[in-house]
ZAMARGU-4260 file (C-alpha; in steps of 0.2 Angstrom, whole numbers, plus 5000, padded with zeros to 4 digits):
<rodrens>
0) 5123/5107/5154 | 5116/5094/5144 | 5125/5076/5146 | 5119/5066/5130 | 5123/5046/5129
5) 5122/5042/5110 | 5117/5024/5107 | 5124/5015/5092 | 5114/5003/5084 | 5113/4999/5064
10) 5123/5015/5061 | 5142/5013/5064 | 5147/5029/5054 | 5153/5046/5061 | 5147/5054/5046
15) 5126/5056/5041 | 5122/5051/5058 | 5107/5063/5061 | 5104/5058/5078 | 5125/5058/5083
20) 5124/5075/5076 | 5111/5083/5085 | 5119/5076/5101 | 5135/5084/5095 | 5126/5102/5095
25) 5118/5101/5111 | 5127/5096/5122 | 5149/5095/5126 | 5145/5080/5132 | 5142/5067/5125
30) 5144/5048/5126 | 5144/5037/5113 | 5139/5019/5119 | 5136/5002/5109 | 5127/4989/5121
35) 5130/4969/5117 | 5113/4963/5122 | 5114/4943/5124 | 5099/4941/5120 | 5103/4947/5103
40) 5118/4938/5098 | 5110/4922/5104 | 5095/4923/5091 | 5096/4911/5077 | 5095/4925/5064
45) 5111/4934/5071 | 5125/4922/5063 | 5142/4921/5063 | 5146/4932/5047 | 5134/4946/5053
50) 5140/4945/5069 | 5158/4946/5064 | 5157/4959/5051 | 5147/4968/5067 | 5162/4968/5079
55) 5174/4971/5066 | 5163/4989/5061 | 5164/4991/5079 | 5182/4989/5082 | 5183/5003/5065
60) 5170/5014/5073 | 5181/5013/5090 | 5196/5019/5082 | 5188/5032/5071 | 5182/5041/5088
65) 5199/5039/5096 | 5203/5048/5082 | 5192/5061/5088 | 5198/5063/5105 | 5182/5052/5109
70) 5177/5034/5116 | 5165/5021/5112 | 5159/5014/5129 | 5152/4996/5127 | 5141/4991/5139
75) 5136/4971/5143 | 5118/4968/5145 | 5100/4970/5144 | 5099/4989/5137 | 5082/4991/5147
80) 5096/4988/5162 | 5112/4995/5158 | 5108/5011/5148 | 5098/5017/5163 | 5109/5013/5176
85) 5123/5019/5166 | 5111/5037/5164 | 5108/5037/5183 | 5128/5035/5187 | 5135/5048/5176
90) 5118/5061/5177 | 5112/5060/5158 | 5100/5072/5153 | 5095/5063/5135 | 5096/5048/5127
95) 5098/5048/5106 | 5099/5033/5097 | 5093/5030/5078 | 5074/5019/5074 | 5072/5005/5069
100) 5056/4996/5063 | 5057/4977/5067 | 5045/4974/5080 | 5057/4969/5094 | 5067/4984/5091
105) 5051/4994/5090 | 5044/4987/5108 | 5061/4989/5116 | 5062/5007/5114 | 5045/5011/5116
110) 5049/5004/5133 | 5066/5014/5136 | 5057/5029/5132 | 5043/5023/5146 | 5059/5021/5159
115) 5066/5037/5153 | 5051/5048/5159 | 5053/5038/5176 | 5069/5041/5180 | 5071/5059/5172
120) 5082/5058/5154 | 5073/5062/5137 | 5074/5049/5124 | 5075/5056/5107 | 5075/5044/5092
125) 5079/5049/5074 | 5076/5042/5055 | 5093/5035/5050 | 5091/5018/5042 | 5081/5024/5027
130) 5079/5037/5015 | 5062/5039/5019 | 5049/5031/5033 | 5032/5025/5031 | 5024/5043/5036
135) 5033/5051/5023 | 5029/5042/5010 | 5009/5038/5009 | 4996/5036/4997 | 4982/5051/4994
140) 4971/5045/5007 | 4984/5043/5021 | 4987/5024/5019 | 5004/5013/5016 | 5007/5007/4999
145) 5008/4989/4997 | 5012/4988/4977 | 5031/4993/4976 | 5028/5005/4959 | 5017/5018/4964
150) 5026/5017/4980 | 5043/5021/4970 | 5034/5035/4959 | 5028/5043/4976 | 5046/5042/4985
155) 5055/5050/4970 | 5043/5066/4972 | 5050/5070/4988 | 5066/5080/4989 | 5082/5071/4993
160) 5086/5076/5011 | 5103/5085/5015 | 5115/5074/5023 | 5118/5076/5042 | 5131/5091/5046
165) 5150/5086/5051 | 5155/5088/5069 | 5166/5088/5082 | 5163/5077/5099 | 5169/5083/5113
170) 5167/5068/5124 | 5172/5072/5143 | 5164/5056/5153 | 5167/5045/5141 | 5183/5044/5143
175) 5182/5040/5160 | 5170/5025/5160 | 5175/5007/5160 | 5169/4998/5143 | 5166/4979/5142
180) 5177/4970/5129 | 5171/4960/5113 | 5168/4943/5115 | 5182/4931/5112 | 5172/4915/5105
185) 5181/4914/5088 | 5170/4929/5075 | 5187/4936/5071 | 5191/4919/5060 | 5173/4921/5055
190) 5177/4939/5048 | 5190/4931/5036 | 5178/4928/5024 | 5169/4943/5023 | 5187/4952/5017
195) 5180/4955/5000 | 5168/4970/5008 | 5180/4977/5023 | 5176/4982/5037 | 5169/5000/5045
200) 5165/5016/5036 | 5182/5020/5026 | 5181/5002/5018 | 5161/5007/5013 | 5165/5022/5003
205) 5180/5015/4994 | 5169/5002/4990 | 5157/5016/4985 | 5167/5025/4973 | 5174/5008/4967
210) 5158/5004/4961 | 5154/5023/4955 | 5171/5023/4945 | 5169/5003/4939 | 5151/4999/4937
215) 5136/5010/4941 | 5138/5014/4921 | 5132/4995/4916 | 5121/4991/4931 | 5105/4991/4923
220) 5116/4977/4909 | 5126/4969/4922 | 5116/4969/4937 | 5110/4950/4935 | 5126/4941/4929
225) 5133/4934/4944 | 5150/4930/4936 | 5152/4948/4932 | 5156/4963/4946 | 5142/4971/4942
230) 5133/4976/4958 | 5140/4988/4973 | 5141/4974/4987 | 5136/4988/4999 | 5124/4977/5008
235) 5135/4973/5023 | 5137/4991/5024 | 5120/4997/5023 | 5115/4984/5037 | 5128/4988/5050
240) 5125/5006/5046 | 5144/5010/5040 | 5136/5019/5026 | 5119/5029/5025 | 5108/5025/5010
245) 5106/5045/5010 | 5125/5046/5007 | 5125/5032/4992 | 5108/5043/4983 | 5118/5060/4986
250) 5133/5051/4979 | 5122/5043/4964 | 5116/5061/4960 | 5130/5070/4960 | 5138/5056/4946
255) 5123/5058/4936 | 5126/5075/4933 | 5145/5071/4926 | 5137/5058/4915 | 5119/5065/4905
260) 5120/5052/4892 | 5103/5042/4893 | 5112/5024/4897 | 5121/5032/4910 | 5107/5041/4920
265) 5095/5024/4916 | 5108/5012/4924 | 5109/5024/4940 | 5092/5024/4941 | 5090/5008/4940
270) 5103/5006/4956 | 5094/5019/4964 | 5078/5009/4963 | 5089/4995/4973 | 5089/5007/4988
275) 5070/5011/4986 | 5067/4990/4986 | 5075/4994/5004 | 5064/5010/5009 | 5049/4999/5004
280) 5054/4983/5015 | 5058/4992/5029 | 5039/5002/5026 | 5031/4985/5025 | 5039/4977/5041
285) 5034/4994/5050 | 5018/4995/5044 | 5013/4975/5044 | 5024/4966/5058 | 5014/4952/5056
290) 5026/4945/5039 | 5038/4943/5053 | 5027/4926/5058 | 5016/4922/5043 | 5014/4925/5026
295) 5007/4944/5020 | 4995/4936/5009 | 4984/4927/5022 | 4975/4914/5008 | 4992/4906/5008
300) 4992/4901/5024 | 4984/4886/5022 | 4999/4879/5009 | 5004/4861/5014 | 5022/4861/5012
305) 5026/4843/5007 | 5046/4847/5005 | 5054/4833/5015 | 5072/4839/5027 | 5083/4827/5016
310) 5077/4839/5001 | 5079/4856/5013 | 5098/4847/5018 | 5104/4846/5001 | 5097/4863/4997
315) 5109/4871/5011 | 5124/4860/5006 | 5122/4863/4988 | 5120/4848/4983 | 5105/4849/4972
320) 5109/4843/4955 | 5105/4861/4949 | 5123/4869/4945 | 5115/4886/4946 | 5108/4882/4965
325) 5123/4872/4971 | 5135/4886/4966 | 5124/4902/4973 | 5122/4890/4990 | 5141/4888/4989
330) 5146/4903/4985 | 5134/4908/5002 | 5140/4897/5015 | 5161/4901/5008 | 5159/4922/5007
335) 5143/4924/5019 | 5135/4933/5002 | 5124/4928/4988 | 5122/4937/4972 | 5104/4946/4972
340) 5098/4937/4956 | 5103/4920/4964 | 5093/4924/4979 | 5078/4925/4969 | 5082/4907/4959
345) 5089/4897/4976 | 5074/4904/4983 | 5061/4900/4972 | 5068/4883/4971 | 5066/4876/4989
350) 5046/4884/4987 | 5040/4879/4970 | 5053/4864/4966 | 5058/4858/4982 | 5040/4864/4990
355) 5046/4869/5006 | 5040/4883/5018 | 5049/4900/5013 | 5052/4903/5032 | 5065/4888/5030
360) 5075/4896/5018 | 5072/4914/5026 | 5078/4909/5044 | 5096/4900/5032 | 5100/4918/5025
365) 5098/4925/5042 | 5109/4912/5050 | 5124/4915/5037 | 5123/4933/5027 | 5134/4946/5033
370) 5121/4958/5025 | 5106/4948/5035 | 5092/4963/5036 | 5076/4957/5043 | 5065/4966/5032
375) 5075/4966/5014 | 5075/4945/5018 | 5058/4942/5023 | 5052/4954/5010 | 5065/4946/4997
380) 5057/4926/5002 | 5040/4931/5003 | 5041/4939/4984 | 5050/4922/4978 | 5038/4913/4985
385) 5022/4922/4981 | 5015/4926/4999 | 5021/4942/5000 | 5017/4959/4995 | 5020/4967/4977
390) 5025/4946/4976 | 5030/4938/4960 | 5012/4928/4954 | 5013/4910/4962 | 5011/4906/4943
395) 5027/4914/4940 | 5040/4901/4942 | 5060/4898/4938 | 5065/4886/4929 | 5083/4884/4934
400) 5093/4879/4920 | 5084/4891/4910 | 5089/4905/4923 | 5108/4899/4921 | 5107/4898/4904
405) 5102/4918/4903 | 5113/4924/4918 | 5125/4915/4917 | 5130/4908/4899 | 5147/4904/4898
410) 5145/4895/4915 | 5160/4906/4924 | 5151/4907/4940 | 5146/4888/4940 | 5166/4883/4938
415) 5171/4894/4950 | 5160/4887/4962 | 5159/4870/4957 | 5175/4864/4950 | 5172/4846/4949
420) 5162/4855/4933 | 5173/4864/4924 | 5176/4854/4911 | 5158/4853/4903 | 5157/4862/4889
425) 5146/4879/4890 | 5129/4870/4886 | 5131/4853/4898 | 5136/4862/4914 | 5119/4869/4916
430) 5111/4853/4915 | 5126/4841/4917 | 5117/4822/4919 | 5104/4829/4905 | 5116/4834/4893
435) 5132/4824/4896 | 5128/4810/4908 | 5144/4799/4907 | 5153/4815/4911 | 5143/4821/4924
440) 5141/4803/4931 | 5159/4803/4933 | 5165/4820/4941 | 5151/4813/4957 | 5140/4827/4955
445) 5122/4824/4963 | 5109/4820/4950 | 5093/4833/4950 | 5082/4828/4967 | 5068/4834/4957
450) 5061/4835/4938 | 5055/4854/4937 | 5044/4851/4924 | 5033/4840/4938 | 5037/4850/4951
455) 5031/4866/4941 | 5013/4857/4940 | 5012/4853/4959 | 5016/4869/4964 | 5000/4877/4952
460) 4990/4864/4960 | 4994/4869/4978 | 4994/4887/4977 | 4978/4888/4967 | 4970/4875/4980
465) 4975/4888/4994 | 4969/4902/4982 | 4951/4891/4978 | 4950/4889/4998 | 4951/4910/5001
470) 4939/4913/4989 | 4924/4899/4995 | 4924/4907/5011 | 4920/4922/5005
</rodrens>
């Protein structure tokens, strides 16, 4: 009889997990493990908030296979060490775990599969962190896409795949094994913060139909207001796998057809489009590791960043002198979450104001999101700073009062972040020392580090000097 270990990985669920419920029709067997790999939670990109709202998924996914008459067996380790040893001791015939397309990830279970075939298991590996993978979603001569909207028109062609079957898990040897025990180093004061998204897969799918009941309607309207609750906040969800994005489209679809009426299906669209964005970054990093280290777009390479560490500092403190900024980095470093349009205007301010390499501002989000994905971040940084593919135009450039002015008009989300502000009037708090500089003086808030109007022109001067470079040597 077949003996499956299931390895957990980015998909903390029970339900949609293709790859959990093969295991679950093969075998009666089966053994669902999690492996905390030290060399993991030691990298700088795994922060405290994605760490914590990690262990606090795991302790939900523990309880819901209790519930099950299961166990989740963790295992301490290198997983090249302990999954096999853990195989030989108990006589597993399979090993199934769900892919994953950043190239650590990649190598490490190209080698499990290599020590599987040694020592007599099968490793089987399944599609569950997207909707579609790079193979499925090519252009006519075979190749990746690299532009985001012919990419989008060929992924809605295909079919939505059926969600994975229910189950039962019968889950004999587990319950025999000893299971290592969550660190104690202080992440469940960490996951404080992260209360506002819950924790494990119950708390995704209330948050789910929350945003289905609340605000899918106006998300193509709301969407870019920060001070308004117009976005799903699944993100943490999606990255620790507590929800499928299959299971958030089937659950899209099936309110579109209660709600015909052309605003209705266009907003849905438009969300849908957000989980698309995250087929395509994943697609990118599979297809073109190399954005991990340096820039898609070679020719800017060569950019001299001139930004200076007393600039980056203020940036992370949020103490700019750009409301908009200051509160998005506040609101980031209280809640481990940052709004997606401010993402893009914090972003392209340390590149194009602040002229500072976008791998600085990349490797901060990994360090302090609770939804840090390496290929939804590195995809989101390069676009802001024009190095990337399907990249915003290096002459494309924010202008940050502007972008405060538009999203966030009435100033809410500056006053909640920064009180010292609240009581400038609706046109003075998005430019306080311009527009009300005795006030502003007073309350202690920073003046600008930087006049965008001059840093708009050095920033033309040094992408197209890096651009003018590329095209002499051809």
């Amino acid at each position: 009889m077949n003996k499956i270990i299931y390895w957990f990985r980015r998909d903390l669920r029970l339900q949609d997990n293709p790859g959990l419920a093969q295991a679950a029709a093969l075998s009666n067997d089966v053994i669902p493990i999690f492996v905390l790999d030290p060399a993991i939670l030691s990298r700088p990109d795994c922060g405290p908030n994605l760490t914590a709202f990690f262990f606090k998924s795991l302790q939900c996914l523990s309880a819901e296979l209790q519930n099950i008459g299961s166990r989740l067996v963790l295992l301490h380790g290198d997983p090249l060490e302990v999954i096999p040893a853990l195989a030989k001791n108990i006589g597993a015939t399979h090993l199934f775990h769900g892919r994953d397309y950043e190239p650590h990830a990649k190598k490490r279970d190209a080698a499990m599969r290599e020590i599987g075939q040694r020592m007599g298991f099968e490793v089987r590996s399944y599609k569950d962190l997207v909707v579609w993978e790079t193979n499925e979603v090519l252009k006519d001569d075979g190749g990746p896409y690299t532009v985001f909207t012919p990419y989008s028109r060929r992924w809605k062609k295909n079919t939505l795949p059926p969600l994975a079957p229910t189950f039962s898990l019968p889950a004999k040897t587990a319950l025999t094994l000893p299971s290592a025990t969550l660190p104690q180093n202080g992440w469940e004061r960490d996951a404080e913060k992260l209360s506002w998204a819950g924790f494990g897969e119950k708390a995704a799918h209330d948050l789910l139909q929350k945003f289905l009941a609340n605000s899918v309607h106006n998300y193509a309207e709301n969407r870019n207001f920060p001070a308004v609750e117009g976005t799903s906040r699944l993100s943490p969800h999606l990255r620790a796998g507590t929800i499928s994005p299959r299971q958030i489209i089937h659950a899209v679809e099936k309110w579109k057809q209660k709600h015909p009426s052309k605003n209705a299906q266009l907003s849905a669209d438009v969300f849908i489009s957000e989980i698309i964005w995250r087929d395509f970054y994943q697609s990118i990093l599979d297809t073109f590791p190399h954005v991990i280290e340096r820039s898609f777009r070679p020719e800017y390479d060569r950019i001299e960043w001139p930004g200076t560490d007393e600039h980056f500092q203020a940036w992370c403190e949020g103490r700019t002198g750009y409301p908009i900024v200051d509160a998005a980095m506040r609101q980031l470093l209280a809640t481990g979450w940052m709004h997606n349009r401010l993402r893009m205007i914090v972003a392209m301010f340390l590149t194009k104001d602040l002229h500072i390499h976008w791998q600085r501002g990349e490797a901060f989000f990994m360090r302090h999101l609770a939804d840090g994905d390496c290929a939804a971040n590195n995809g989101g940084w390069q676009w802001s700073a024009s190095t990337g593919t399907d990249a915003a135009p290096y002459f494309r450039i924010f202008s940050p009062t502007t972008q405060s002015e538009k999203f966030d008009p009435d100033g809410n989300f500056i006053r909640t972040w920064l009180p010292e502000l609240s009581a400038l009037d609706d046109h003075a708090i998005h430019a306080p020392h311009q527009r009300a500089p005795l006030a502003a003086r007073s309350t202690g808030y920073p003046i600008p580090l930087v006049d965008h109007g001059a840093e708009r022109l050095r920033t033309l001067q040094l992408y197209s000097s890096a651009t003018a470079q590329q095209t002499a040597k051809k």
